[in-house]
VOPAGU-2260 file (C-alpha; in pm, 1 decimal, decimal comma):
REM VOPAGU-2260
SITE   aa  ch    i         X         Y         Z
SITE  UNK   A    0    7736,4    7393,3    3754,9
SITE  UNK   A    1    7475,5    7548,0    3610,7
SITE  UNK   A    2    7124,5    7695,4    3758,7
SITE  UNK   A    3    6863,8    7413,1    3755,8
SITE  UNK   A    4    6564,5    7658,0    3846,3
SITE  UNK   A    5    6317,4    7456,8    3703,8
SITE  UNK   A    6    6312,4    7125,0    3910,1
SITE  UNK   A    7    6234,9    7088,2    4265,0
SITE  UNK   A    8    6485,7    6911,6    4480,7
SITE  UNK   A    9    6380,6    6693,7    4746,0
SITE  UNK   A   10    6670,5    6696,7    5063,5
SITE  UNK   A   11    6638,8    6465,8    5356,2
SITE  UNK   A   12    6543,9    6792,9    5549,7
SITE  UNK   A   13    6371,3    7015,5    5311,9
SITE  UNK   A   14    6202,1    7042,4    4970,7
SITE  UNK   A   15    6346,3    7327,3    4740,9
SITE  UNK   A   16    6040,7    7420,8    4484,0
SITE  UNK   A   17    6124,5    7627,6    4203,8
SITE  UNK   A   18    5976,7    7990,3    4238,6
SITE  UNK   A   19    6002,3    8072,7    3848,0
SITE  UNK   A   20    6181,7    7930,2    3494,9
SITE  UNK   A   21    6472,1    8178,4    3560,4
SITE  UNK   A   22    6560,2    8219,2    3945,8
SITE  UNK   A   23    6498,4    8094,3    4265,2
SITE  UNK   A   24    6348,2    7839,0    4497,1
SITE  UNK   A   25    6059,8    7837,2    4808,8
SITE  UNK   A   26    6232,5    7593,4    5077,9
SITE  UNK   A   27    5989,8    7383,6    5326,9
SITE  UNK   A   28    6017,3    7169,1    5623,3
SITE  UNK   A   29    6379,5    7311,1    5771,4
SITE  UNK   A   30    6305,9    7514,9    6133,0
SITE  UNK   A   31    6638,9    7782,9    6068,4
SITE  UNK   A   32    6601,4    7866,5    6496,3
SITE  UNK   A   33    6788,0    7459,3    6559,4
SITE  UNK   A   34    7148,3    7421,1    6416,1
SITE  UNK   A   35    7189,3    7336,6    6120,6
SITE  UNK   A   36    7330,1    7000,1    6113,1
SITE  UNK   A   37    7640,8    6905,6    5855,1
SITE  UNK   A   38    7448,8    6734,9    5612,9
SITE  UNK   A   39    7143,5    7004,2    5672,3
SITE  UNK   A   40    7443,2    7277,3    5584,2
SITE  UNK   A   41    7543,6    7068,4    5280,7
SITE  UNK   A   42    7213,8    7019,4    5135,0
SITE  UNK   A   43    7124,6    7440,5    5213,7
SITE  UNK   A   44    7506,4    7489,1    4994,0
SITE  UNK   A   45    7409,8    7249,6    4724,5
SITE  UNK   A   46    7047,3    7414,2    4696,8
SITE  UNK   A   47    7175,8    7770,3    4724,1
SITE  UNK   A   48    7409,2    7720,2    4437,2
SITE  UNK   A   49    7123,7    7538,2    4215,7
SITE  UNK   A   50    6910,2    7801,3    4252,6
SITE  UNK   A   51    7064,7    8134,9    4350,8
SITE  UNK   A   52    6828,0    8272,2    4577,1
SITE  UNK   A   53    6640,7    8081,5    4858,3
SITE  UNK   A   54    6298,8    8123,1    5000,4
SITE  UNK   A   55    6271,9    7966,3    5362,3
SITE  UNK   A   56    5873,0    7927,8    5447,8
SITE  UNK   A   57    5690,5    7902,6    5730,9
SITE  UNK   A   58    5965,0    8022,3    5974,5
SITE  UNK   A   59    5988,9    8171,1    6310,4
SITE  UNK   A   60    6163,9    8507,7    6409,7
SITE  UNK   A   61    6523,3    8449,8    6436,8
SITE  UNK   A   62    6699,7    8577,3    6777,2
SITE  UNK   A   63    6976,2    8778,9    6657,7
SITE  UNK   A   64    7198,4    8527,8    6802,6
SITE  UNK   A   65    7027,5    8230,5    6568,8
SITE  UNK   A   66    7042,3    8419,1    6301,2
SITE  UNK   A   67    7441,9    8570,6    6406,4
SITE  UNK   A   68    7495,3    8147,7    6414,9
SITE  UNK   A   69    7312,3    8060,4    6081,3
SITE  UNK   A   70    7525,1    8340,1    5892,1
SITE  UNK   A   71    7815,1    8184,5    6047,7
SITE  UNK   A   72    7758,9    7828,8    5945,6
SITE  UNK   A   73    7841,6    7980,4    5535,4
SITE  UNK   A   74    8122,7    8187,9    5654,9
SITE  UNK   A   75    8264,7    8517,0    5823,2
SITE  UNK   A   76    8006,1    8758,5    5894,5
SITE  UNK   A   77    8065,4    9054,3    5729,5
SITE  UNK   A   78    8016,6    9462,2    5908,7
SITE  UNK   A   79    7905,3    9689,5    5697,3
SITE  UNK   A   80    8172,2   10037,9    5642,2
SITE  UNK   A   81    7883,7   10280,2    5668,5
SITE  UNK   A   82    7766,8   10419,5    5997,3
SITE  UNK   A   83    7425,0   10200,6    5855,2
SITE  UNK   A   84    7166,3   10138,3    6118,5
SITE  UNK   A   85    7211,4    9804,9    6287,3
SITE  UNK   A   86    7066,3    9608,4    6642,1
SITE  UNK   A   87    7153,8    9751,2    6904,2
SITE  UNK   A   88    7432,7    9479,3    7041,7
SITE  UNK   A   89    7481,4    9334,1    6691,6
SITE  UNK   A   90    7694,6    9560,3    6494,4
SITE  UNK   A   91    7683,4    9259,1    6197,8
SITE  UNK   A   92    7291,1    9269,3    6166,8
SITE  UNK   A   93    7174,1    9560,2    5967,4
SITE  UNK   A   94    6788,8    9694,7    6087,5
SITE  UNK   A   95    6536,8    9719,7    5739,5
SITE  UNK   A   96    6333,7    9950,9    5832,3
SITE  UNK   A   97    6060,7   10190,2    5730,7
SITE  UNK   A   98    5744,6   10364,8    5846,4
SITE  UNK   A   99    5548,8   10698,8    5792,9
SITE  UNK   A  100    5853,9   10923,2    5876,6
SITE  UNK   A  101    6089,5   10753,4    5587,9
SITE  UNK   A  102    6211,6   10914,5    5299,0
SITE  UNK   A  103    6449,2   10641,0    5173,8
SITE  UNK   A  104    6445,4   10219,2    5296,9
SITE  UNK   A  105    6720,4   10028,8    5242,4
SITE  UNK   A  106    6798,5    9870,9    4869,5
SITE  UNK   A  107    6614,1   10050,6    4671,7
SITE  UNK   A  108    6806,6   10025,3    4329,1
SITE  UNK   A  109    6944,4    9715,6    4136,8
SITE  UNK   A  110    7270,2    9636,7    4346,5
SITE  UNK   A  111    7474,0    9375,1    4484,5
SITE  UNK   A  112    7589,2    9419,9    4821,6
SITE  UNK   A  113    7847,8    9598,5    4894,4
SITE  UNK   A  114    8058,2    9571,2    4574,9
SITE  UNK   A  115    8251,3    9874,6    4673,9
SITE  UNK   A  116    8499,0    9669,9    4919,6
SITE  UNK   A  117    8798,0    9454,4    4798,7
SITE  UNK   A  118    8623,3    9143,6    4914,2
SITE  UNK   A  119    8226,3    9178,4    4831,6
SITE  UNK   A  120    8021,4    8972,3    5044,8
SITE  UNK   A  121    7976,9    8570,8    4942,2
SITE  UNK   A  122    7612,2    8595,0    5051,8
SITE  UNK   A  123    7341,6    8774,9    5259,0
SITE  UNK   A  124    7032,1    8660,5    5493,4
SITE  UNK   A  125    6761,5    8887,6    5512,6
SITE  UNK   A  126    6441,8    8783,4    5730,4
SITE  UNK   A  127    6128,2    9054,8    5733,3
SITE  UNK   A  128    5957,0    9046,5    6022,8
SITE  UNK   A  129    5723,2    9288,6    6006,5
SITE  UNK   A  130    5528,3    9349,4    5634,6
SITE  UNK   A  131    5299,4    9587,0    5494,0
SITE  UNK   A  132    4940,4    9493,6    5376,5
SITE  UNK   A  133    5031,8    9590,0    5039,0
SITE  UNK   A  134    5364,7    9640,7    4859,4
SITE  UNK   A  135    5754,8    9552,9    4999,6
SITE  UNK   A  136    5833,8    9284,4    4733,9
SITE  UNK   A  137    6199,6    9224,8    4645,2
SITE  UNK   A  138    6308,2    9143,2    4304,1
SITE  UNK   A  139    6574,4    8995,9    4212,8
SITE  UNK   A  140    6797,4    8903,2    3891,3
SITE  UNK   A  141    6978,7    8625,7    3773,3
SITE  UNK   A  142    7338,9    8773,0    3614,9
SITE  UNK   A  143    7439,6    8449,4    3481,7
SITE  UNK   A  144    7155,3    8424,8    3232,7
SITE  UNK   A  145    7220,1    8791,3    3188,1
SITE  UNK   A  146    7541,3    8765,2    3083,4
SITE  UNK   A  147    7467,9    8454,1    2826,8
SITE  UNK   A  148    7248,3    8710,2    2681,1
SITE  UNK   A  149    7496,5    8937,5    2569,4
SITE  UNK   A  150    7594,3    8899,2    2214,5
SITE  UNK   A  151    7955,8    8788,4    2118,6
SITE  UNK   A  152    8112,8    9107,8    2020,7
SITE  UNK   A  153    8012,9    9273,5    2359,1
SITE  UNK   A  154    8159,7    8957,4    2524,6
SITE  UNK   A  155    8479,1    9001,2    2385,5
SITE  UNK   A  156    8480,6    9383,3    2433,0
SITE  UNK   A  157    8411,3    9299,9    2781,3
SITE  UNK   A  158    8664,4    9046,2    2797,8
SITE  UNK   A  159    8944,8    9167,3    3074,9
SITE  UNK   A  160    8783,7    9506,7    3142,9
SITE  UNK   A  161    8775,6    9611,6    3522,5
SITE  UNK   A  162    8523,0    9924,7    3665,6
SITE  UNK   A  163    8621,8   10153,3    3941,3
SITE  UNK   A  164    8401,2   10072,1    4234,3
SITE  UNK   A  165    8297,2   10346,7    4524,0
SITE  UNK   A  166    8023,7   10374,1    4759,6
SITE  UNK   A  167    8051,4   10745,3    4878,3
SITE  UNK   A  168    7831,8   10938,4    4661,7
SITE  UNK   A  169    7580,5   10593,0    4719,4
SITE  UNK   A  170    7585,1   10676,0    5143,9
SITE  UNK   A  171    7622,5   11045,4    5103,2
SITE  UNK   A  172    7356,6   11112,0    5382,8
SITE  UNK   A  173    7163,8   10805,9    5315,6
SITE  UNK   A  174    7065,6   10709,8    5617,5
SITE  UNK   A  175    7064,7   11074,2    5818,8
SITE  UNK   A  176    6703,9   11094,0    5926,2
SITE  UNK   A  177    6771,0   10721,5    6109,3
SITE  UNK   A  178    7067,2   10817,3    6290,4
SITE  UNK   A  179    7302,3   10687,6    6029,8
SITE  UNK   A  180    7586,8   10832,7    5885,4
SITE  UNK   A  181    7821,5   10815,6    5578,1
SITE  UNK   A  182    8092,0   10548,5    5452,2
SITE  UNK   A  183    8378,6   10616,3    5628,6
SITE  UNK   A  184    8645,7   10849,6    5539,7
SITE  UNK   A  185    8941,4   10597,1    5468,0
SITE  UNK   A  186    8703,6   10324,8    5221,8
SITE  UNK   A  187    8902,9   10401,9    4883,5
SITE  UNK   A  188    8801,4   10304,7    4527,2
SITE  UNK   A  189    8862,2    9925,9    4429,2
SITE  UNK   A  190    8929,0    9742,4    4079,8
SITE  UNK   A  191    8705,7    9459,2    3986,4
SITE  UNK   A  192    8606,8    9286,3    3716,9
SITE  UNK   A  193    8283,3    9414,4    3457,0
SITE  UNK   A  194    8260,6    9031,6    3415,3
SITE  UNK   A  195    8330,9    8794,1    3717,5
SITE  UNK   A  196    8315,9    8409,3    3716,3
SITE  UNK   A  197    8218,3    8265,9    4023,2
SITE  UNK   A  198    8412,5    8064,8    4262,4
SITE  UNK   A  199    8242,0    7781,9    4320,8
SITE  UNK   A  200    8020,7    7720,9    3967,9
SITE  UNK   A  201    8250,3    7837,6    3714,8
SITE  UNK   A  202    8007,5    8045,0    3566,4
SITE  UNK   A  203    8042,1    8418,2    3410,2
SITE  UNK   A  204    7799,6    8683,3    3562,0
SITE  UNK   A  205    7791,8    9071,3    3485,8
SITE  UNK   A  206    7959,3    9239,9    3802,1
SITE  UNK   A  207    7820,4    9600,2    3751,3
SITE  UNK   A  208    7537,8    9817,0    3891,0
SITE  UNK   A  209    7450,9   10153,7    3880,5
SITE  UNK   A  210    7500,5   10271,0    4255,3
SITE  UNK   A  211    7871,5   10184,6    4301,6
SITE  UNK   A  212    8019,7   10111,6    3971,1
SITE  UNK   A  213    8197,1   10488,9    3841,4
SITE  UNK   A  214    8365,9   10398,0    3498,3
SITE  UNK   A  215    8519,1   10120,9    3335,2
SITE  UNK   A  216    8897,1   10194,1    3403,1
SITE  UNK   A  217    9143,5   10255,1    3033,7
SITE  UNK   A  218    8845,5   10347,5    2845,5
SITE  UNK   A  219    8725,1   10721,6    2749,8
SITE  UNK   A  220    8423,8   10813,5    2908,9
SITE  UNK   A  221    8197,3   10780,7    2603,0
SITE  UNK   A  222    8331,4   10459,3    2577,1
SITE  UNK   A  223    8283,7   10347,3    2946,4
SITE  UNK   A  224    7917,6   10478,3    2951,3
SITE  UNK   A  225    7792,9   10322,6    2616,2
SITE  UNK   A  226    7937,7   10031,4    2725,6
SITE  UNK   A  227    7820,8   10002,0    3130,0
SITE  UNK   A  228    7476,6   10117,8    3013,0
SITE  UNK   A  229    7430,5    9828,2    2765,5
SITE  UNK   A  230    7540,4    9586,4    3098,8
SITE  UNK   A  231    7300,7    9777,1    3315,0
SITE  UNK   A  232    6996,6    9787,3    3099,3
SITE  UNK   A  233    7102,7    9402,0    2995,1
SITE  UNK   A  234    7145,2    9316,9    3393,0
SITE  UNK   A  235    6753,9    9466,9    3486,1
SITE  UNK   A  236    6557,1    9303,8    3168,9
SITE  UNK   A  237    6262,3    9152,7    3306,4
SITE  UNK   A  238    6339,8    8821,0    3147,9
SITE  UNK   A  239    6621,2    8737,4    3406,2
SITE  UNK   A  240    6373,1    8895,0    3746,3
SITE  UNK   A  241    6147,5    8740,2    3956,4
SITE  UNK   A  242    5929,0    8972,8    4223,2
SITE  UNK   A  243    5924,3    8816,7    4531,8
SITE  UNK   A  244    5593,9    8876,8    4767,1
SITE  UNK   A  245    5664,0    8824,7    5116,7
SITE  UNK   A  246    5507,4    8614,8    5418,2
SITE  UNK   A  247    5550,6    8751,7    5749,4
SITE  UNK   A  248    5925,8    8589,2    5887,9
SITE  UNK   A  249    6033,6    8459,6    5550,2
SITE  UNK   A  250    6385,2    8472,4    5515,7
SITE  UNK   A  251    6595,1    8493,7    5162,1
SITE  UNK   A  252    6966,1    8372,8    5151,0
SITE  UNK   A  253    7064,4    8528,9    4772,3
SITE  UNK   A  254    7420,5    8471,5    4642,4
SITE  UNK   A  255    7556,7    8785,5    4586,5
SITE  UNK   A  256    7835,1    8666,4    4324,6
SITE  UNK   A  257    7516,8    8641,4    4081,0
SITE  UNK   A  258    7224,2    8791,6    4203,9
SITE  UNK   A  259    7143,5    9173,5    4171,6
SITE  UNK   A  260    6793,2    9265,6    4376,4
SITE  UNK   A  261    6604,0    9606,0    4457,0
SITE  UNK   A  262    6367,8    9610,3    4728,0
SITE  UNK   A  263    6048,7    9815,2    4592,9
SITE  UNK   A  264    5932,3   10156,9    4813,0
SITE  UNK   A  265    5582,5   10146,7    4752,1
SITE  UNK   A  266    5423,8   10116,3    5093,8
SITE  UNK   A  267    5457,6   10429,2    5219,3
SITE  UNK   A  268    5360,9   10522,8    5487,5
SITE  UNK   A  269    5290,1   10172,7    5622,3
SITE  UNK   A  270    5606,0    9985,0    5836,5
SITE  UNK   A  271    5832,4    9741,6    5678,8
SITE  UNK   A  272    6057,5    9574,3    5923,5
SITE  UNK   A  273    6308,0    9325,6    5915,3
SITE  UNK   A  274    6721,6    9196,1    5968,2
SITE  UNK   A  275    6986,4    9139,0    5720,0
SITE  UNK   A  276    7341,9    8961,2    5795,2
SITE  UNK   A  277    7568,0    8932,5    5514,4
SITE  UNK   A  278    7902,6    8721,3    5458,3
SITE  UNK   A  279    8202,0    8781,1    5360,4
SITE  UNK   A  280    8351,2    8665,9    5027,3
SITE  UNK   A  281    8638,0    8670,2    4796,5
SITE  UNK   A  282    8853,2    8859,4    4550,8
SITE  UNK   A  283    8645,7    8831,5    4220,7
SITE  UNK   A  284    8846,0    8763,3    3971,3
């Protein structure tokens, strides 16, 4: 199935409008506080996976319980291994936050959640509640186009390869100066694939990124780092972003089997405030 980013859907309960050529869609006319309904689920799936990243509009703040229950409707609900900062209550909802005491915010290099575990997460919800007057913007980066990209040689070199995959040095004191701490002790290394097809589409996407990936495992160094910095600079090329601007209680639902984003630091020292749950996935394979 492949991305159809350039025509806007109409659902029974909401419109999905392309947000650019290459990625993404601005949904109107669902209210995410009321269950979802099947077919409302359904439609959100078959929208998600058109698109890649979704835009709800025009939305109120989700009580951590809605938004605990709208996570839940697309799967397990996913804790995160470091001592991150979350709500108080709600060890699965991660706190973005930022003001005039911040050195660091949250997702500020070109990632994909959390590729460091066996099972990366399927998905994640992020709604900002609070934004500043200026700055904040997310982008993001379609790794399906980015991997069409690549030329056929570096295909087949890439064919089979798996990275080693580690979050410590990533965490190391991250998140000190809010109370946070590092990944725990007893998080080893995993194996995945440089090149992943997703589950559900069928599609290849590059599977790397600079904070967690270490080396591409059976390959001399040389080798691993010509090749992971030719999937890294090929992943961030502006022609497969968008930049996302944000309204106050938007929320984004990316699909983190082949989207990358990096959530800009610019608006220092004004406050930046929002929640994040994130679901579980698979194996990639």
């Amino acid at each position: 199935m492949p991305l159809n980013t350039k025509v806007t859907k109409v659902y029974e309960s909401f419109v999905a409008k392309p947000y650019s050529p290459v990625l993404g869609a601005e949904v109107y006319g669902i209210d995410l506080t009321q269950p979802l309904s099947n077919k409302q689920h359904a439609d959100i799936q078959d929208a998600f996976l058109t698109y890649g990243v979704l835009f709800f509009k025009q939305q109120q703040p989700l009580h951590p319980d809605q938004h605990l229950a709208l996570g839940r409707r697309f799967g397990k609900l996913h804790v995160h291994p470091a001592k991150v900062p979350t709500v108080e209550g709600y060890p699965e909802i991660i706190r973005i936050y930022a003001d005039e005491n911040s050195t660091v915010a949250n997702g500020t290099a070109w990632h994909t959640d959390v590729t460091f575990e066996k099972t990366p997460p399927m998905g994640t919800m992020l709604q900002i509640h609070t934004i500043p007057e200026l700055g904040g913007d997310t982008l993001f980066s379609n790794l399906y186009t980015a991997y069409d990209a690549l030329s056929e040689p570096i295909k087949k070199i890439c064919k089979g390869l798996t990275q080693r995959v580690s979050g410590h040095a990533y965490f190391k004191g991250r998140y000190a100066e809010r109370g946070g701490g590092d990944l725990a002790d007893d998080i080893s290394p995993v194996d995945h694939p440089v090149i992943r097809i997703h589950p559900e589409t069928g599609r290849k996407a590059i599977f790397v990124n600079r904070p967690f990936t270490e080396s591409i495992n059976d390959l001399t160094k040389v080798e691993s780092d010509s090749i992971l910095n030719i999937l890294f600079e090929q992943a961030e090329k502006p022609e497969h972003q968008i930049r996302y601007r944000w309204s106050v209680n938007d929320l984004a639902f990316w699909d983190n089997r082949c989207v990358m984003h990096y959530a800009m630091f610019d608006y220092w020292p004004q406050l930046r405030v929002g929640h994040r749950v994130t679901i579980v996935g698979d194996q990639p394979y």
